[in-house]
C-alpha positions as CSV (number, residue, x, y, z in Angstrom):
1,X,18.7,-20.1,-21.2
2,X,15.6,-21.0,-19.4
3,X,12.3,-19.3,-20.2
4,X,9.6,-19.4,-17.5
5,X,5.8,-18.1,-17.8
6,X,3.3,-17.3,-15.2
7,X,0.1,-17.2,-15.5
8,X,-3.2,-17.8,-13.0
9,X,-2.8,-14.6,-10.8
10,X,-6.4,-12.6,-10.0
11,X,-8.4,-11.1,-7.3
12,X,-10.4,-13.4,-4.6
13,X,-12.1,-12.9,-1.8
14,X,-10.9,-14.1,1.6
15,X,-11.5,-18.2,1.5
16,X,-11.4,-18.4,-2.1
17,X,-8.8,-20.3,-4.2
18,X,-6.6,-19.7,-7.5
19,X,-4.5,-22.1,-9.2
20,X,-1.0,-20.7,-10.6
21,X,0.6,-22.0,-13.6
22,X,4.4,-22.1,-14.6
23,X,5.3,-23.1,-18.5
24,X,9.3,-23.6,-18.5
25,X,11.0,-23.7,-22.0
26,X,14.6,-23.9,-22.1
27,X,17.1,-26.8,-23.6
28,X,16.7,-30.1,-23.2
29,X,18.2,-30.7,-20.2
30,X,15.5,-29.4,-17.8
31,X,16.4,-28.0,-14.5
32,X,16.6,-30.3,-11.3
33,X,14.6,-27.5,-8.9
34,X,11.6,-25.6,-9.3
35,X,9.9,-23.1,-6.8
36,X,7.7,-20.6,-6.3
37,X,8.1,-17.7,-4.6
38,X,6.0,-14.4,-3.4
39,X,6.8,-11.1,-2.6
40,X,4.3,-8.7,-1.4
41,X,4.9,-4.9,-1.4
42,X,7.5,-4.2,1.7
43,X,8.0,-7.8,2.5
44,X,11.1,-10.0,1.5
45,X,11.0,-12.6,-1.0
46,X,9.2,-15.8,0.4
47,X,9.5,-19.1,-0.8
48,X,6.3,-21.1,-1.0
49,X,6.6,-24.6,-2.4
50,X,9.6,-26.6,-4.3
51,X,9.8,-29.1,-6.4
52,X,12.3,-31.5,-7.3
53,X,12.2,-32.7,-11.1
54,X,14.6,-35.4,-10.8
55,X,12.8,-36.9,-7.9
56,X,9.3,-35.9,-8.6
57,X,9.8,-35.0,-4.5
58,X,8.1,-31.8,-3.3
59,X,7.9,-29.4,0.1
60,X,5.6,-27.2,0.8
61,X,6.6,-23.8,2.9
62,X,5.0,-24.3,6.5
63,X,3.3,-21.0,6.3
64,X,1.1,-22.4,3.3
65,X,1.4,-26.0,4.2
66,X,-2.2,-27.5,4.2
67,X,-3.3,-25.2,2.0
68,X,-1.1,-24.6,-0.8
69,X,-0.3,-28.0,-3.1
70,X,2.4,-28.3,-5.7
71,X,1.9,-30.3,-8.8
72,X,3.1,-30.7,-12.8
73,X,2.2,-31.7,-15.6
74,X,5.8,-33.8,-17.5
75,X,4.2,-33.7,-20.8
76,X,3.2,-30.0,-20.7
77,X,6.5,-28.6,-19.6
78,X,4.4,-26.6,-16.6
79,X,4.4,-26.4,-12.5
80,X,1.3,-25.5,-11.2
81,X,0.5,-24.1,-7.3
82,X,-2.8,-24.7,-6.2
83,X,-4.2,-22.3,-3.7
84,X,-7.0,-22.9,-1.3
85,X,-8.3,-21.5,1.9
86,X,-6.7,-17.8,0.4
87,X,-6.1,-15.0,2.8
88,X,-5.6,-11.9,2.4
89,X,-2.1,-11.7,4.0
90,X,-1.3,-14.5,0.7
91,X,-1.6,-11.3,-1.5
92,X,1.8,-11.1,-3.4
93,X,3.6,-11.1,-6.8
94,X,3.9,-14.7,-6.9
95,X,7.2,-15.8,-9.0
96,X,8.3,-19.4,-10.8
97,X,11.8,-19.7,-10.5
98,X,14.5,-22.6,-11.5
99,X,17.6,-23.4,-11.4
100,X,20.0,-26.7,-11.9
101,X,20.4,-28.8,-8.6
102,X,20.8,-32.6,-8.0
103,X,18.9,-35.4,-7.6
104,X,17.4,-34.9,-3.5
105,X,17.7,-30.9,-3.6
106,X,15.3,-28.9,-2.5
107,X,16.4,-25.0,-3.1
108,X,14.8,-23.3,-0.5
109,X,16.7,-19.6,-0.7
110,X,15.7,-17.2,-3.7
111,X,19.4,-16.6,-4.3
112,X,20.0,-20.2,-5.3
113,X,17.3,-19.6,-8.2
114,X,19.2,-18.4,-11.7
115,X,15.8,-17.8,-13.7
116,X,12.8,-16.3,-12.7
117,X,9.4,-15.3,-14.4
118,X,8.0,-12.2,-14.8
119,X,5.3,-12.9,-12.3
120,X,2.0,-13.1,-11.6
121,X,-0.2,-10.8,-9.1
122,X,-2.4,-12.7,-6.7
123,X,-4.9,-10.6,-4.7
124,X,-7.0,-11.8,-1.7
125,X,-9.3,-9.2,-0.3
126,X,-11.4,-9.5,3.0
């Protein structure tokens, strides 16, 4: 029902900084909660920043916090991450998932997540 594309991922160096992009297309009706998540080879799923549609509210993982910022853009249907300061252990398949959720929700569990991207690789070497 919901469609979401990634797009942003690449190779930095150590310090540098990416921005990731999310486009969501779907019905009408958009969905309340918005995240993304990273997974690197090994490593369970992590959840780095959320986003609350309804609200406009975000929260920021406190692993990234400081250096990782959330943002969209309303009219463009997309959900961007902005990453700064990047280090190496950041390297992941970073995933935009969204789900349905209500108005002060912030869905910070991968299982709570019905659609997911297809991903996008982020690599940070030393």
């Amino acid at each position: 029902q919901v469609q979401l594309v990634e797009s942003g991922g690449g190779s930095v160096q150590a310090g540098g900084s990416l921005r990731v992009a999310c486009a969501y297309f779907g019905p009408s009706s958009r969905p309340g909660c918005m995240a993304w998540f990273r997974q690197a080879p090994g490593k369970e799923r992590e959840g780095v920043a959320f986003i609350n549609l309804h609200a406009g509210s975000t929260s920021i993982a406190d692993s990234v916090n400081g250096r990782f910022t959330l943002s969209q853009d309303s009219a463009k249907n997309t959900l961007y991450l902005q990453m700064n300061g990047l280090k190496p252990e950041d390297s992941a398949m970073y995933y935009c998932a969204a789900a349905y959720c209500t108005l002060y929700a912030h869905k910070r569990t991968d299982s709570a997540y019905n659609y997911w991207g297809q991903g996008t690789q982020v690599t940070v070497s030393s």
